[in-house]
N, C-alpha and C positions, 0 to 999 in steps of 0.2 A: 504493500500500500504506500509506503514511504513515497517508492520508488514513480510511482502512480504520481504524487503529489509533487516529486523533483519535476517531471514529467513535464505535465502542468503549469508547473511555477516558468520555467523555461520558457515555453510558449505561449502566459497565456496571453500577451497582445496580438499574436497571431490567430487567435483560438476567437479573439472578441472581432477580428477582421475579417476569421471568414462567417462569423455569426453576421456582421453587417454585411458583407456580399450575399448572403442568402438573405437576409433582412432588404437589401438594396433591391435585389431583384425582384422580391414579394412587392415590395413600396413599386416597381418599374409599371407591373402588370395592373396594378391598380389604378397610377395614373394613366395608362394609357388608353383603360376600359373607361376611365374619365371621360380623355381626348376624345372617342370617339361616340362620344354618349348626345343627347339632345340636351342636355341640362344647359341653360339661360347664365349661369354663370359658375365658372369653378376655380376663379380665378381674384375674383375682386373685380367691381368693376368692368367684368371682360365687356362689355357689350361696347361701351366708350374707345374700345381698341377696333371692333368691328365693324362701326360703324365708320371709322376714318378709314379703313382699307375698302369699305364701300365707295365711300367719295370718290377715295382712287382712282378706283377701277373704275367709274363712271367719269371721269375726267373733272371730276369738281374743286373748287377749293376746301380746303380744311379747316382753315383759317380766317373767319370774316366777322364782318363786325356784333358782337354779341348784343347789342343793343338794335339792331336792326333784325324781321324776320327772316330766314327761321332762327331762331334766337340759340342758335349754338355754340359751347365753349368746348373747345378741341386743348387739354391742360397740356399732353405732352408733347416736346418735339419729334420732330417726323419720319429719325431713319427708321423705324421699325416697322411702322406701318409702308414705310416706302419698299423695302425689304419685303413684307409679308405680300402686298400689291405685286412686285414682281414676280412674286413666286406662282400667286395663284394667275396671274395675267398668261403663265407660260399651262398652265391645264384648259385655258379656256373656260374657267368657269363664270358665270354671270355675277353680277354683283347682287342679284335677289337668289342668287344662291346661298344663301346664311349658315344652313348648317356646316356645309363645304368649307364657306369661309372660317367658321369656327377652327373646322377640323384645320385648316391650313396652318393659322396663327396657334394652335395648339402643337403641332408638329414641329412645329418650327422653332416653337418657346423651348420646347421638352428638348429641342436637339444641343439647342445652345446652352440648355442646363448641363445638360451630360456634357458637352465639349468644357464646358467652366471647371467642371468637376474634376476631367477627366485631365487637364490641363496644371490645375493646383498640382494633381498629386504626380505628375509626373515632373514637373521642375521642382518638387520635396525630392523622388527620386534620384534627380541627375543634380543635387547640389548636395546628399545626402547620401547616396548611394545606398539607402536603405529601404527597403520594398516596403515592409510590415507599414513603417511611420509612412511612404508616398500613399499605401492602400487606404489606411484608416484616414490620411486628410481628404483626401475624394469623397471616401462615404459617410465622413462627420457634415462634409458641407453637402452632399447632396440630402442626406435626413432635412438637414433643420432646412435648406429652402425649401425640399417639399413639406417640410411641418407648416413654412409659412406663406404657402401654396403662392404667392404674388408670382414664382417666376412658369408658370403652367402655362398662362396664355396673355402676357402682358410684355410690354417693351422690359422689363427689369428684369428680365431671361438675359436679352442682349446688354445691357446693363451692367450683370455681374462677368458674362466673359470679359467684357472689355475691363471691366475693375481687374480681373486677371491676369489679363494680358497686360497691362499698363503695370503693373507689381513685378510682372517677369524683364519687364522691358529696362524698368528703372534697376533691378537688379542687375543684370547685365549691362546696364549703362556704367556703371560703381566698379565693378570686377573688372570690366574690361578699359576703366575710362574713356570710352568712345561718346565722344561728343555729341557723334551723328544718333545714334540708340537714345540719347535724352528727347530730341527731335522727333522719334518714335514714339516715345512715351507723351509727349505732349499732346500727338498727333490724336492716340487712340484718346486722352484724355478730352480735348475738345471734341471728336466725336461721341464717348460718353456723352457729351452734355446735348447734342443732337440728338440722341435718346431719349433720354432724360432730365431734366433741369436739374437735378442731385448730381449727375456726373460732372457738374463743373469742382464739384470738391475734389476730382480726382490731380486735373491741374493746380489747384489752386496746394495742396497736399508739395507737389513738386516746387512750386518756386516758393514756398512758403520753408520747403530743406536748404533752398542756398540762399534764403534771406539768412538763415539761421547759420549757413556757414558761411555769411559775409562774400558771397562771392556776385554782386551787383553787375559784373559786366554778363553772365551767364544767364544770372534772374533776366536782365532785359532780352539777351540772346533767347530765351524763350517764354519770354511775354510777346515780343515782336512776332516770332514765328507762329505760336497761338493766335494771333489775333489776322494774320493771314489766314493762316485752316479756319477759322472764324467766319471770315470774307467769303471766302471759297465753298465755303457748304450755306450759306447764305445764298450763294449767286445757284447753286446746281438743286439745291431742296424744294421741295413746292411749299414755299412755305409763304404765298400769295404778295401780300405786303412786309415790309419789314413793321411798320405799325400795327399791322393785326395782327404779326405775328408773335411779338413781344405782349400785344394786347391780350390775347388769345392765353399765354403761355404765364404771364404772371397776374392776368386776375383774373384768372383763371384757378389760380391754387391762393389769391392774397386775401383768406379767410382768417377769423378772431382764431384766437387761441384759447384753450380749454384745457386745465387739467383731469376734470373728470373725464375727459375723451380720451385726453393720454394713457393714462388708467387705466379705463376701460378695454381702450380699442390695440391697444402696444402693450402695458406696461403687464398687466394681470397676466394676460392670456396666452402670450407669447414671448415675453424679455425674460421675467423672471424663471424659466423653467432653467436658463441656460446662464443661469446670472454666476456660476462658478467658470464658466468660459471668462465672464468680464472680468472676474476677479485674479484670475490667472495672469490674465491680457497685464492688468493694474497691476503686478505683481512681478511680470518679467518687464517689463516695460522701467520699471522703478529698478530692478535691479541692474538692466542697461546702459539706465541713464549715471548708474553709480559708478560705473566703470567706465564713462565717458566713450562712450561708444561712437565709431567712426561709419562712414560709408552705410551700406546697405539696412545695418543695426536701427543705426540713428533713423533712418527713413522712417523706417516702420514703427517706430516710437512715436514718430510726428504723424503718420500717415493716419494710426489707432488711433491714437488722443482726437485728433481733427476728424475724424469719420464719424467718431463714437460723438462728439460734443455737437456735429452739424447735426447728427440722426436725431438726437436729443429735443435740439431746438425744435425740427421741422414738426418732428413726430408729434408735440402739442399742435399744433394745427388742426381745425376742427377737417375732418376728413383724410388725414392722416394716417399710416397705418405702421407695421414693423421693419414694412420695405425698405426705410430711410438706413435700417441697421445690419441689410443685407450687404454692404460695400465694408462695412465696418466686422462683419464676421469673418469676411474672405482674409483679407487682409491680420486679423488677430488668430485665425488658424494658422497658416501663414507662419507666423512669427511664433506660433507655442510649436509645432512639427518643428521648426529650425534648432528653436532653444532646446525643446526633451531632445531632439536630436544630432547634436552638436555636442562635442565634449565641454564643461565649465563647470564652474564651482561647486554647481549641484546636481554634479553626475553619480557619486554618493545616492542622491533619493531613487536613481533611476530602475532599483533593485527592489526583491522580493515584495512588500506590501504595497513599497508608492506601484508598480507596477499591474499589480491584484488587482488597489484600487483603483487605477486609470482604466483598466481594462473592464472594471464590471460597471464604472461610469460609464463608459462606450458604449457599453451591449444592453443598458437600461436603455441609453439615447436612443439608439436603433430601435429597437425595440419600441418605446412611446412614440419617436414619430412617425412607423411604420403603423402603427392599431391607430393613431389616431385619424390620420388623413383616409385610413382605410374605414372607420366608424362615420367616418366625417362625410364619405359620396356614399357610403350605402345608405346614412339617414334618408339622403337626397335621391336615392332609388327608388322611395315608397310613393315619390310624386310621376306620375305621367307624362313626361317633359315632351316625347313624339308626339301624343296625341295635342297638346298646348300649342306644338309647333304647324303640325295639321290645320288647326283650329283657327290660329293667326294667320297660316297662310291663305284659306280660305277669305278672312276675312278683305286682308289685301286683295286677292284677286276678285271679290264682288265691287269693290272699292273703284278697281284701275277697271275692271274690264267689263262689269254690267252698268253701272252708273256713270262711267265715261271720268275722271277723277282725273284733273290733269297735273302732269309734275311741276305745273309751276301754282297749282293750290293747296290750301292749307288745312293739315288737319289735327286735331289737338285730340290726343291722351291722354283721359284723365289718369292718373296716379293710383295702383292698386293695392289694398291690406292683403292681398290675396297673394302665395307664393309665385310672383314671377308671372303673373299676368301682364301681358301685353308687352311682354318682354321680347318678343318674335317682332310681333306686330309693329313694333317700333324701330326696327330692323328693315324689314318688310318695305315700311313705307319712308324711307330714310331720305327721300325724296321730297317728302309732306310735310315731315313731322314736323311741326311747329318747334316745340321746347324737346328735344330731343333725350333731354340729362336733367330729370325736371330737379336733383335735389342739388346741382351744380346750381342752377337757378335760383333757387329756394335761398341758398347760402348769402350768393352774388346779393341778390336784392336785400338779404335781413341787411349783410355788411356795410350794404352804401356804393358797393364795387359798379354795378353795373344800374342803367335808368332803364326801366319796362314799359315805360309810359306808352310805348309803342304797341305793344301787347294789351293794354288795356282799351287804347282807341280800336285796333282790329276785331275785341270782342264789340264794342260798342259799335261800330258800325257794319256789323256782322261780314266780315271779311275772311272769315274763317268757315270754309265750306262743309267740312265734317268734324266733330265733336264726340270722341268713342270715349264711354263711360263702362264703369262695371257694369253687370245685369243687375236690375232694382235700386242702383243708386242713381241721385241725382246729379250732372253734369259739376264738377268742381274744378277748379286749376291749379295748381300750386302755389301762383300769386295771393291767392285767397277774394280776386275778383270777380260780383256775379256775374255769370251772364245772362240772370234776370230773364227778360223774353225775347231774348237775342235767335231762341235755338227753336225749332218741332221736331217731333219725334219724328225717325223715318221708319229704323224696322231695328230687330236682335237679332244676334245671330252670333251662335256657338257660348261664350260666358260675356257676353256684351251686347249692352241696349248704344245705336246708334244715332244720332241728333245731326240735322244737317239746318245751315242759319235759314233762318227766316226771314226770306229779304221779300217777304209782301208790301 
């Protein structure tokens, strides 16, 4: 038995890595019965990414004035949906193809997860030369993002490779001193923020290392170069006006801030399960900084602190979520694989119990985030979502094709208590839709951000052709404007009573 237990002790971080390879693989199959599931969203948000690749693909803007009809705010920048458009432009498939399109943006989120993963652990590998530590940082960061599902079917899939890639890059910039690899690093980092408006911390991370080591002719050598790649994805993105585009892109997200929302929506349900990763992070990071750490070290000390402190800030934001602190994991994995894996002071701990215990840490992580995301869509199994999608698409096609319904009129959905009602339908008719993101809206007008008064004169002088309500309730809008006897009934059909204006 002894021997059983030397056995064991020996292996067991290998033992907790293939517990997460078979753990990884269960989590794969799961999300991919997602990806190809009708479910309205599995992703956060997903519908707000599908409907910009509709635009796409219909040659629209994405971009336009949110105070003028159809009253849409498009928060993220454009490569991904330019990306996902491409992709699905090359199948042929229609833009009122919605499930298609799902499926496309979810194949394509899920690939660039796995490539992000798959990426981390092989530059642990080749700066390391050690399998077990490259295996388990791949499958400690593929858990926790599928625990916090945002990278399934949203631009923060592309997001975190490029955070990846920009960590590899700047590393090899340090080891190799090569000037030109900063340039690269800058490069993926301003596209980061073409993704996403979070990815600009990825640059800002870099010239904020040679402010810190005094090196001002280098910081401007790549502030200057950023601010070309700047220009240049500016001049090539459809990103319509550079005023609507910025208008679009920052109040579009310039909502109050909330701690109960932080709370709620980040702090409870998803930071705290992994709050011994932060405290590790705080813990090497402090001891780096005591040994005055040079080059690649020091980066990542400045990288973690500034990643974790932006996620911090943003994540109070009403509409916020744990995404802010997906750039901020990659990067503190990252930096714990190098430290446990690297000889130093406290290579001592890296024996008998600290080893136990790191390893049944592991195999718990795997473990929770694999039953949870897996309890998490079967909940979501018990709803209908094909026949919902049947149901909407029906509706659209009596919409455009028996009552003659043309793309340049308008029609408003009301808002449902109901799982994911009209969640297709608003898809569907993406062409129509008046308020397309009605709690984007909702926010905009509580904050001051954006004026609706536009929206209220169109009810008021019934300008608005079709008006789709729940079945038995009364016509409402998110504004909280009547529309009084603006509307008559026309007809219901499938779980919706239908109202078209009354311009007697």
């Amino acid at each position: 038995m002894r021997d059983g237990f030397v056995w064991v002790k020996d292996r067991i971080l290998l033992l907790s890595a293939v517990f997460g390879l078979l753990s990884g693989i269960a989590l794969l199959v799961v999300k991919m019965q997602a990806v190809f599931s009708y479910s309205p969203d599995i992703s956060g948000s997903e519908a707000s990414s599908i409907a910009a690749i509709q635009l796409l693909l219909d040659g629209q803007d994405i971009y336009t004035d949110p105070e003028k009809a159809p009253f849409r705010l498009t928060q993220y920048t454009p490569l991904y949906f330019t990306l996902v458009t491409f992709l699905v432009k090359l199948t042929g498939w229609a833009s009122t193809d919605v499930h298609k399109i799902y499926v496309a943006s979810r194949l394509l989120s899920n690939f660039f997860t796995l490539l992000t993963v798959s990426t981390a652990g092989y530059f642990i590998y080749r700066v390391t030369n050690k399998k077990v530590a490259a295996l388990l940082t791949g499958l400690v960061l593929f858990h926790i993002l599928s625990f916090w599902f945002l990278t399934t079917s949203r631009p923060d899939s592309l997001l975190v490779l490029l955070t990846t890639l920009f960590i590899i890059s700047v590393y090899y910039a340090l080891e190799s001193s090569d000037q030109k690899l900063w340039f690269l690093a800058i490069f993926i980092g301003v596209s980061a923020f073409f993704v996403k408006q979070s990815g600009a911390i990825l640059a800002i991370s870099a010239g904020t290392y040679w402010l810190v080591k005094r090196d001002f002719v280098m910081f401007l050598k790549l502030t200057g170069f950023g601010l070309l790649t700047f220009a240049l994805y500016l001049a090539i993105l459809p990103i319509n006006t550079i005023e609507l585009f910025f208008l679009n892109i920052v109040g579009g997200v310039a909502n109050s801030t909330s701690w109960g929302w932080f709370y709620d929506w980040t702090l409870q349900h998803w930071l705290l399960q992994f709050a011994a990763l932060i405290v590790l992070n705080v813990l090497v990071s402090a001891y780096t900084l005591y040994h005055r750490p040079t080059g690649f070290h020091l980066f990542l000390v400045i990288a973690s602190a500034l990643f974790f402190l932006f996620a911090t800030m943003t994540a109070f934001k009403i509409g916020a979520g744990v995404g802010y602190y997906q750039d901020y994991l990659i990067v503190a994995v990252i930096q714990l694989a190098l430290f446990f894996s690297i000889p130093n002071d406290f290579s001592g701990l890296k024996t008998g119990f600290t080893k136990a215990g790191l390893a049944l840490f592991l195999a718990f992580t795997f473990l929770h985030c694999t039953l949870y995301v897996f309890m998490k869509y079967r909940a979501s199994a018990v709803y209908n979502f094909e026949k919902l999608y049947i149901d909407d698409r029906k509706v659209f096609e009596y919409l455009t094709q028996q009552v003659g319904l043309k793309p340049t009129e308008h029609v408003y959905i009301c808002p449902s208590s109901e799982n994911f009602q009209g969640s297709f339908l608003s898809l569907f008719l993406y062409k129509n839709n008046l308020i397309p993101f009605t709690d984007l809206v909702y926010l905009a007008d509580q904050n001051g951000t954006f004026n609706y008064d536009e929206f209220r004169r169109m009810v008021d002088e019934r300008e608005i052709r079709y008006v789709i309500s729940p079945k038995g309730k009364a016509p409402a809008n998110i504004l909280g404007y009547n529309f009084a006897n603006t509307l008559k009934y026309r007809t219901t059909m499938a779980s919706f009573d239908i109202y078209e204006a009354d311009r007697r």
